[in-house]
N, C-alpha and C positions, 0 to 999 in steps of 0.2 A: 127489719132487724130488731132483734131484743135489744131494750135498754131499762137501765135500772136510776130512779132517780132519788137524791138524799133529801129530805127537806130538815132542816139545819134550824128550824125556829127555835130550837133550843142548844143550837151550837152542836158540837161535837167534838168527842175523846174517844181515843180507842174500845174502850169497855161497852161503849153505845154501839156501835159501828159491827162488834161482834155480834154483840145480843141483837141490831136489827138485824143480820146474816140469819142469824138463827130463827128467828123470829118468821124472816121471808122463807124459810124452807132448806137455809141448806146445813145439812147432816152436822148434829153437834159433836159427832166422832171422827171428822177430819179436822177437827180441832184441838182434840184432844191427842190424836196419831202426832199432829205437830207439832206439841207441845212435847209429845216424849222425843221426838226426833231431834229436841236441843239439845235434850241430856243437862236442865241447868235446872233441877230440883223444883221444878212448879209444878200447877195442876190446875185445874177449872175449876168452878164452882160454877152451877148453870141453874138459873132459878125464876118463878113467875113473878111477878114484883106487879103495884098497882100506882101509878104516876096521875093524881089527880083525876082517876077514873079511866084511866087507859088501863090496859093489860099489858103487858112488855116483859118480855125477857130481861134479864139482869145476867150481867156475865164478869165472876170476880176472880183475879189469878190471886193463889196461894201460893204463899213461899215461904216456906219452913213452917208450916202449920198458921200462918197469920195470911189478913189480907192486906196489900197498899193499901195506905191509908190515905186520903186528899190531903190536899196543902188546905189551907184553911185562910179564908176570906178574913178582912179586916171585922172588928165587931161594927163596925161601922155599915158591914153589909147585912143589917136583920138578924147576927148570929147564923147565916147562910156558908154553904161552903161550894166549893170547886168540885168537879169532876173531878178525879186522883189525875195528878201529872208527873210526867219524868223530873226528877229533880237532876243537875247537871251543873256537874263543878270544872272550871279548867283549871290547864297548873299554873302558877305564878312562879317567880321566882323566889319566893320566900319558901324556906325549909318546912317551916311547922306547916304550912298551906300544904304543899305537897303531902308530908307525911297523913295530912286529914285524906288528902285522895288515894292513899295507897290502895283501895280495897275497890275503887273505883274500875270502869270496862270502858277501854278505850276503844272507837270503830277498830280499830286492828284483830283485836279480840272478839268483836261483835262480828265481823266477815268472818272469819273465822269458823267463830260456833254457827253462823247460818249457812256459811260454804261446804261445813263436813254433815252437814244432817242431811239426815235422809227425805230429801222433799221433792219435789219436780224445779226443774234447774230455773222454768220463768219465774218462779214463786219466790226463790232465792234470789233473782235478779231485781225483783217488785219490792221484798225486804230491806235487801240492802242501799237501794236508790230511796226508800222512804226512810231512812234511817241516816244514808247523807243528808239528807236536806234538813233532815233535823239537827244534824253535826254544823253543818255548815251556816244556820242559820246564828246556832249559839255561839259558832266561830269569831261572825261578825261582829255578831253584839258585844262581846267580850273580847276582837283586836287581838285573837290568839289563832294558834295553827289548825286546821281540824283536826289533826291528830293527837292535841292538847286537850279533848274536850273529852270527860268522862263522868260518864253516869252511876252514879253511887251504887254501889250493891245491890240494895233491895229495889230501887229505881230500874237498874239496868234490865233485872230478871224478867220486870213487869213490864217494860218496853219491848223489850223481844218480845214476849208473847204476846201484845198486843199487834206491833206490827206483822210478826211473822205469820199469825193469822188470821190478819188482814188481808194478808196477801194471799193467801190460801184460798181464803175464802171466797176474794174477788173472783176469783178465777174459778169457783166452783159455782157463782152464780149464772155462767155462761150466757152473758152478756156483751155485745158488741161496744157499746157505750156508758158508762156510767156519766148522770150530768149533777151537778150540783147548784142548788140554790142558795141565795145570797146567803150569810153566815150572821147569825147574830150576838156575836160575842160577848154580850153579858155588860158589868159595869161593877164598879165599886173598885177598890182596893185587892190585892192576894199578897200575902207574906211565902216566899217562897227562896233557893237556899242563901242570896246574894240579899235579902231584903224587900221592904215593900215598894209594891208598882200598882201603877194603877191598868184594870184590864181593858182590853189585852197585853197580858204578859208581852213584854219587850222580844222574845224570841218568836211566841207569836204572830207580831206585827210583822216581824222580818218575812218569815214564811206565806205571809197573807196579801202581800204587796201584789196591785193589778187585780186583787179577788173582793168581791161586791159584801161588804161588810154593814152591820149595822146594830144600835143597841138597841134593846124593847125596854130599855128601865131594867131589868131585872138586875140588882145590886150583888152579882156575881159571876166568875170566870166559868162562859160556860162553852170555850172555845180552848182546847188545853195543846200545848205543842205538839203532843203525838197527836191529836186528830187534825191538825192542824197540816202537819206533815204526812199523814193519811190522804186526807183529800186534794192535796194537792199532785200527790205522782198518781192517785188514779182517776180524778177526774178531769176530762178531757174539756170541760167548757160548764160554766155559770150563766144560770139562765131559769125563769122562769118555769113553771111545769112545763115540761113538753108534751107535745099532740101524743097523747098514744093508746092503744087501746090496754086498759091495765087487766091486769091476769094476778097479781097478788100483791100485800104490803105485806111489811114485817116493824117491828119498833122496839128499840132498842133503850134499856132504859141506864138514864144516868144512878150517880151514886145516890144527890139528895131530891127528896119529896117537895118540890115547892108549892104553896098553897097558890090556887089560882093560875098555875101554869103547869104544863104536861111537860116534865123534863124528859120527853124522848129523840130521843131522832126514828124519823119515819124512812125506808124504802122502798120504795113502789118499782115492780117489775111488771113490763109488758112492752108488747109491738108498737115500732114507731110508726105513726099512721103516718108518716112520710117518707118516701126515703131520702128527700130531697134536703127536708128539716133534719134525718138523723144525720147525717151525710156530711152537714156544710153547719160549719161555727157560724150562731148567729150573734151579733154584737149590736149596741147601741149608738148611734152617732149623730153628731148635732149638724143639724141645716142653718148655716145664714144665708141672709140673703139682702139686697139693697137692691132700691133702682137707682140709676146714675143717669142724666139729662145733659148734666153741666161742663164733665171731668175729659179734660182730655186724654186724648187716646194713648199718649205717650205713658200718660201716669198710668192709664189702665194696668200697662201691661206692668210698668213697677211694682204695683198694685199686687200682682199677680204672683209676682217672683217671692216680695215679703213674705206673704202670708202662705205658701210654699217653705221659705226658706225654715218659716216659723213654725213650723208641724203640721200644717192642713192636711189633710189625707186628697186632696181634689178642691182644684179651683177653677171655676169658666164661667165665660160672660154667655147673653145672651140676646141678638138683637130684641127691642120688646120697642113697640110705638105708644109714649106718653102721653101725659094730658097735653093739650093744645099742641097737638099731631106735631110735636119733639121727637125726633128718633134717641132712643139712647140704649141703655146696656141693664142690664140684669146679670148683675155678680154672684154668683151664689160660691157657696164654701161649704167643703163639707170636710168635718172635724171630729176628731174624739171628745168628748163632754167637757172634759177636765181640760182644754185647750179652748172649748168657746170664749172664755171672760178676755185672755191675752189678743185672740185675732180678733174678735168686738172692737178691742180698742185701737188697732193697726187699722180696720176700716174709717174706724171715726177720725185716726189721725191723719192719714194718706187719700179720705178721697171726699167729696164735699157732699155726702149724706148725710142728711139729720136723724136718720132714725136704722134700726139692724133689727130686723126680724129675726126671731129666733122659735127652733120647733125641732122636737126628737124624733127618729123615726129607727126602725128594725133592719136591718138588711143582713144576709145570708152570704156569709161568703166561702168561696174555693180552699180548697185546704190549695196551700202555693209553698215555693221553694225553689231556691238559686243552684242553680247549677255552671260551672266554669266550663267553656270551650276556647281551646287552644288553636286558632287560625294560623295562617302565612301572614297574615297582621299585628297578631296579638291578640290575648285571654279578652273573650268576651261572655258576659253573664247571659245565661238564657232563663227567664222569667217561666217557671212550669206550672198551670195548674190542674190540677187532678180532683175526681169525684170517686169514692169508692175504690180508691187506689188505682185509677185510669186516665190516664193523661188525655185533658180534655183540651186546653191550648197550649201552646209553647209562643214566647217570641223574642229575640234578641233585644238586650238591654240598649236605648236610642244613643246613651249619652256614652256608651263605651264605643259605637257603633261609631257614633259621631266625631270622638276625639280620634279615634283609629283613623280614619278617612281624612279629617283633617293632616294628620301629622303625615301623614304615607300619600296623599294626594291625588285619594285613588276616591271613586264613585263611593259616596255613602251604600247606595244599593248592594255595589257589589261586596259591602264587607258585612251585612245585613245579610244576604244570601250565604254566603260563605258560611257563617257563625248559624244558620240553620241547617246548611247541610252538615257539617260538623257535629250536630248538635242528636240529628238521625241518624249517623252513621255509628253515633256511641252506644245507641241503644238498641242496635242490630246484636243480635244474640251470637 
């Protein structure tokens, strides 16, 4: 399978994300077709730019004869600036506020104008889901409705065309996966329409949540909300380069020239030399682990339930024979990163170990998903997982399985069986 990967060392905004598209090969005339297809008075500018000795596309939307301009970094960041970003006001209650929004484009408007153009209808589905998440992030941040959230005139014009030919574009890269590399979003101060923050921008963060984030020093916002909400509805997983065999880059250049760093973002397309690796989200997770000599068996299993209850992704002992031939147990835990410091200290407090080994490791997992089956017992979950969109196991959830049988007093097995035949009968054609 083709896959296309962004490397993000210099963060990312839509204007990058184009000019990489371009850059890697694809046609800068189905960018411009969807540009008139809005009907909202823009146009392209498509140019070779040179970022610290790279070569890269530049790619600038014009509106009304001028270009977005960036928001501009505090002087505190080197006289540095941002990548250009959406500017976005919601309404308040107060009159004069509102009257400042009147010229503003509210999502209503924005489905709208990308509902009635002329595009291919997944493209318009890609658009408008990267354009909620940008709504709904600034929602949050500002405690307002999304339908409250609107993006200023000149802001608006430049968001649509950047997402809507994001979305174009992904799709002309015909690519099965696109993956993305951790994000380095910059630093310093941006004054932008509510005041200064420090980067990443506040709507940014919202959007970024659960995604591998990091600063290199560079004393600027180089992670802007539309790229932000860009890579998020189309990349499917963060992660390191993946295995592949590469077939072409393309780079896409920001607005400013930084001395001593390449403000581009890179895309590299090519064959995943696995299908296994393309196939299956790979994630990071932390191993603990203790030996136990001393601890009774009772608390083991307390032991157990805790650090379960506590977010362990898997917990199980292990007979191991100690020093001065002790039988005892080998606990191991295995956890998300961000959860080892909390179950650390569940081990130190609940079992009589002096010490908790700690080690990261890779693992490859199933794409999965819940599905409800309706028995003569009651709704039971069946646990599905699939490779390449092919259901590789299925098996009834234990504890619904469990409480069923208890309550109706009938054989655990047989409500276990039932809830799988159930389960193959729904997916008989």
């Amino acid at each position: 399978m083709r896959i296309a990967y962004l490397d993000c060392f210099s963060g990312i905004s839509g204007d990058m994300f184009l000019g990489a598209l371009i850059d890697a090969g694809v046609v800068p005339s189905i960018f411009q077709q969807a540009v008139d297809a809005l009907s909202i008075g823009a146009q392209l500018e498509i140019s070779q730019v040179n970022r610290s000795g790279i070569s890269a596309t530049k790619v600038d939307v014009i509106v009304k004869g001028q270009k977005d301009a960036p928001r501009a970094d505090e002087p505190s960041a080197s006289h540095q600036h941002s990548h250009h970003a959406n500017h976005v006001h919601h309404d308040h209650k107060h009159d004069h506020v509102r009257h400042e929004h009147q010229h503003g484009r509210g999502l209503t408007e924005i489905r709208e104008i990308i509902g009635k153009a002329a595009l291919n209808q997944s493209a318009k589905r890609t658009a408008i889901a990267i354009f909620e998440k940008l709504g709904e992030a600034e929602a949050k941040i500002h405690d307002v409705p999304i339908e409250d959230i609107h993006f200023h005139e000149v802001g608006a014009v430049d968001a649509l065309v950047d997402i809507t030919c994001a979305a174009v574009g992904a799709e002309a890269l015909n690519v099965g996966e696109i993956v993305c590399s951790p994000l380095n979003v910059g630093g310093g101060t941006v004054t932008c329409a509510h005041g200064t923050f420090p980067v990443p921008a506040p709507a940014t963060v919202e959007l970024l949540k659960n995604v591998p984030v990091y600063s290199s020093g560079l004393q600027s916002e180089l992670v802007t909300p539309t790229g932000a909400a860009i890579v998020r509805t189309l990349a499917t997983r963060f992660a390191s380069f993946p295995e592949m065999k590469i077939e072409k880059a393309g780079y896409g250049a920001g607005t400013r020239d930084f001395s001593a760093h390449a403000n581009v973002l890179r895309i590299t397309i090519g064959e995943a030399a696995s299908k296994l690796a393309a196939n299956t989200s790979q994630e990071t997770i932390s191993i603990l682990e203790a030996n136990l000599d001393d601890l009774n068996p009772q608390v083991f299993g307390y032991v157990m339930d805790c650090l379960l209850e506590a977010g362990a992704l898997d917990v199980f002992g292990t007979p191991v024979q100690m020093k001065k031939n002790r039988p005892g147990n080998l606990l191991t835990v295995l956890a998300k990163p961000d959860d080892s410091d909390k179950l650390t200290q569940i081990i130190f407090a609940e079992t009589t170990t002096l010490g908790v080994r700690r080690r990261e490791e890779k693992r490859q997992v199933l794409a999965r998903k819940w599905q409800t089956v309706p028995t003569r017992f009651g709704d039971v979950r069946i646990k599905i997982a699939s490779l390449n969109g092919t259901v590789t196991s299925y098996a009834p959830e234990y504890e619904d399985c469990r409480r069923i049988a208890a309550q109706h007093r009938v054989p655990l097995k047989l409500v276990m069986q039932e809830a799988v035949q159930e389960y193959l009968q729904s997916e008989k054609p």
